[in-house]
C-alpha positions as CSV (number, residue, x, y, z in Angstrom):
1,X,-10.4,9.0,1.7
2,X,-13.7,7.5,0.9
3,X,-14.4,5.9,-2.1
4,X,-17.8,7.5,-2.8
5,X,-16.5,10.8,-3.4
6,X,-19.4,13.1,-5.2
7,X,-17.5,14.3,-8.1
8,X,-20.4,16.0,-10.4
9,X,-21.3,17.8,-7.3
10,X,-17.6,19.3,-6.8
11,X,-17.0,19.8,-10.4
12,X,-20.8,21.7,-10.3
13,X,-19.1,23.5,-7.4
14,X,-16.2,24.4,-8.9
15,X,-18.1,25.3,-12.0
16,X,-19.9,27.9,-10.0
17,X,-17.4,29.9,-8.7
18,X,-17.4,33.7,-9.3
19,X,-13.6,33.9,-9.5
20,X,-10.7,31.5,-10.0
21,X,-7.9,33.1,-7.5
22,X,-6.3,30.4,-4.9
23,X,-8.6,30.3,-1.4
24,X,-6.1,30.3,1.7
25,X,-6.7,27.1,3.5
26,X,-8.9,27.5,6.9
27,X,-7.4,26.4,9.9
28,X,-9.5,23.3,10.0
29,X,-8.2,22.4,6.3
30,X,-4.6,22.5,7.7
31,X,-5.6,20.5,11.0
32,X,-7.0,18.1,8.9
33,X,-3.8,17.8,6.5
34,X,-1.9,17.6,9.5
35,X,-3.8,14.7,11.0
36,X,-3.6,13.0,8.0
37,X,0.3,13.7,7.6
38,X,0.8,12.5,11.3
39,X,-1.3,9.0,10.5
40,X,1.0,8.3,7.9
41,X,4.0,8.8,9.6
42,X,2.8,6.4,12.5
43,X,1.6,3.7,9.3
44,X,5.2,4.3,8.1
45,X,6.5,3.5,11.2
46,X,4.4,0.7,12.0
47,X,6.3,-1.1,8.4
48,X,9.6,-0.5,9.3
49,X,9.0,-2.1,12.2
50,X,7.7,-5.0,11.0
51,X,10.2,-4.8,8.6
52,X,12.5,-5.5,11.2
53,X,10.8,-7.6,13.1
54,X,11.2,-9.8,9.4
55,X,15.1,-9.5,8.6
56,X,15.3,-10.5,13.1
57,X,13.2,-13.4,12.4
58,X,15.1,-14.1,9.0
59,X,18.4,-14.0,11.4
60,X,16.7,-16.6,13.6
61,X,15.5,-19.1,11.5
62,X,19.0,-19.4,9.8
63,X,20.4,-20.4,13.8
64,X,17.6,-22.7,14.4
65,X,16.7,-24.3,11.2
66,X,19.6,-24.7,9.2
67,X,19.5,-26.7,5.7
68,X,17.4,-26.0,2.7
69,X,14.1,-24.8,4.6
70,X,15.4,-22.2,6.7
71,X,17.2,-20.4,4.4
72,X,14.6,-20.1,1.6
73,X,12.0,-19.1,4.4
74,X,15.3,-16.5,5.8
75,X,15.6,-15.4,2.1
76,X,11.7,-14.3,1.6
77,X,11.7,-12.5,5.0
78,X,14.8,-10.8,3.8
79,X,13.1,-10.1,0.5
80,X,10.1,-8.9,2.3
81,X,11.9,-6.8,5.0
82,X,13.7,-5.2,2.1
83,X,10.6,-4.6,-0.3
84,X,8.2,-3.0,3.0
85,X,10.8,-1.0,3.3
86,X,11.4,0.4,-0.2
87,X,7.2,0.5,-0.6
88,X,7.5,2.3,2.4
89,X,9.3,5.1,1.5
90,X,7.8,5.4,-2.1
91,X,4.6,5.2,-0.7
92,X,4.5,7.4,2.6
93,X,7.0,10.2,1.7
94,X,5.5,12.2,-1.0
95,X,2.6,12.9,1.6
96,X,4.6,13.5,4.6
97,X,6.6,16.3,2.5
98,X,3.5,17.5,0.6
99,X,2.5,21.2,2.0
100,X,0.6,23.1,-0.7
101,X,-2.9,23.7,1.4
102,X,-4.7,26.1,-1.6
103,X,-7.8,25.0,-3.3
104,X,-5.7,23.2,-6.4
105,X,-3.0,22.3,-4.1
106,X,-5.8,20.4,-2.0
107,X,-6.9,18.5,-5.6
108,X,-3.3,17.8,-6.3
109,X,-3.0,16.0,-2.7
110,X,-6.4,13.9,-3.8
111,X,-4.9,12.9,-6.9
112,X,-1.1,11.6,-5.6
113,X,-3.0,9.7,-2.5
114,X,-5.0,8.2,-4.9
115,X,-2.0,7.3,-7.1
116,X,-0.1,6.5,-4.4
117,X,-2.6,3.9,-2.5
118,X,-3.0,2.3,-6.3
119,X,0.2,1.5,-6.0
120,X,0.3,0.8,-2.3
121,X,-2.2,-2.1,-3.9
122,X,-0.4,-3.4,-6.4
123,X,2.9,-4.2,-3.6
124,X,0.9,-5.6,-1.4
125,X,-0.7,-7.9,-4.0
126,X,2.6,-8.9,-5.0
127,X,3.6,-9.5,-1.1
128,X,0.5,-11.9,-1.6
129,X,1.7,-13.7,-4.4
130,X,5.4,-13.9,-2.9
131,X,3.7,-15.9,-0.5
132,X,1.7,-18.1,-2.4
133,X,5.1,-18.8,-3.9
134,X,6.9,-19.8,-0.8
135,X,4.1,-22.0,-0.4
136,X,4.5,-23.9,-3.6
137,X,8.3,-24.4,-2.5
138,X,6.7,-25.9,0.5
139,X,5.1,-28.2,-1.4
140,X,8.2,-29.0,-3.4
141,X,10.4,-29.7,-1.4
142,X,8.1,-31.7,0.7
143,X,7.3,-33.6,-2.9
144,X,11.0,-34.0,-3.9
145,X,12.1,-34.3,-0.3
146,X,14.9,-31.8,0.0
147,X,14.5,-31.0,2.6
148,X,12.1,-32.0,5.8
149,X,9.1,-29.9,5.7
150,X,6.6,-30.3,8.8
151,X,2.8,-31.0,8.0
152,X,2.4,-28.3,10.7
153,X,4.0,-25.0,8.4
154,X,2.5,-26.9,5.3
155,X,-0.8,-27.2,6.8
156,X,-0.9,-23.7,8.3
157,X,0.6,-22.3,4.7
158,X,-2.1,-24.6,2.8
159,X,-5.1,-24.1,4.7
160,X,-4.8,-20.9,6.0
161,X,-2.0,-18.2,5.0
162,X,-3.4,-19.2,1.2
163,X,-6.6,-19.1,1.1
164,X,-6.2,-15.6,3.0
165,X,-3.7,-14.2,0.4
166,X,-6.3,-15.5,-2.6
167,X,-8.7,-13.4,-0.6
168,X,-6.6,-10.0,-0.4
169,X,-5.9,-10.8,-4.0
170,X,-9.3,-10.5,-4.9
171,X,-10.2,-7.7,-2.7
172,X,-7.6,-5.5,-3.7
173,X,-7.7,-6.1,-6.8
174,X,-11.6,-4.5,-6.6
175,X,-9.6,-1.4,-4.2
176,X,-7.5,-0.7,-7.0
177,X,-10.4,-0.8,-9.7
178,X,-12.0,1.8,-7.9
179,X,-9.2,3.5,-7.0
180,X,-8.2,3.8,-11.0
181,X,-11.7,5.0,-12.0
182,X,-11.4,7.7,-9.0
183,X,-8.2,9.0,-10.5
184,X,-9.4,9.2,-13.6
185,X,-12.0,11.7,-12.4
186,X,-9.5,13.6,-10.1
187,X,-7.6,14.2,-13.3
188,X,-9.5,15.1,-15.1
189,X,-11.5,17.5,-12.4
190,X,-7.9,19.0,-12.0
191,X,-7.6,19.3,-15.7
192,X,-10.3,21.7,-15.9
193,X,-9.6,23.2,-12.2
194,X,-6.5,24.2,-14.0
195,X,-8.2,25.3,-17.1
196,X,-10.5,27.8,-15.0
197,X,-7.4,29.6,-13.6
């Protein structure tokens, strides 16, 4: 779904038509829909996955690093396998299930992708700052000396996993700007979509 989506010109479009009744969807509108239903599917499986690929590695580091350190790190890939999960399945279902293919049904899918990849946003920008946390407990325990942090894991956390999660802060935070002022419009569009009816 692009960003740049022309709404005056689909409102004017809308506007025009001769009579409100539902169009049936073409077959290219439900290929389409389907396409877009079997990416998400393959993006959900893709998380669970790695969300198990997390709670495995969560299992391993409690074996091989035992103490303070592996089980904070075991706890946040526990807490992340359990959240891509949950974002998951609030995020992907409603548009696997969705299957109303009509001219307002089509506006109605518009609007919950766009609600639903604002909130897709907002996790993952929490995932980010979840692990600019673990980071500061780095730090801390290095600093209070709980427990024995390597200067390999703080350097790589410091230098590198941080500075990339300040970046998808930023840049997501400018996704879900535009992603708000798009649903405005698509609510509004549907609003009066609905009032034409």
């Amino acid at each position: 779904m692009a960003d740049s989506f022309d709404f005056a010109a689909l409102a004017k479009s809308w506007q025009q038509q001769l009579t409100p009744t539902e169009a049936t969807p073409t077959a290219q509108d439900l290929a389409l829909a389907n396409q877009r239903q079997r990416q998400q599917r393959l993006l959900m499986y893709g998380e669970w996955l790695g969300a198990l690929v997390m709670a495995a590695t969560a299992c391993w580091l409690i074996l091989v690093l035992p103490g303070w350190l592996g089980y904070i790190a075991a706890g946040f890939l526990v807490l992340g396998a359990i959240s891509t999960l949950y974002i998951s399945w609030q995020v992907h279902r409603p548009i696997l299930a969705y299957d109303n293919w009509s001219s307002s049904g089509l506006l109605q899918f518009r609007c919950r992708a766009c609600q639903l990849s604002l909130r897709y946003y907002r996790y993952t920008q929490l995932s980010c700052l979840a692990l600019l946390l673990f980071t500061l407990i780095l730090w801390l325990l290095q600093w209070w000396q709980l427990a024995d942090v390597s200067n390999d894991l703080l350097l790589f956390y410091s230098l590198i996993a941080s500075p990339l999660c300040l970046f998808a802060l930023y840049r997501l935070q400018l996704k879900a700007q535009q992603k708000a002022a798009e649903l405005q419009q698509l609510t509004a569009l549907a609003a009066d979509f609905q009032q034409s009816e």
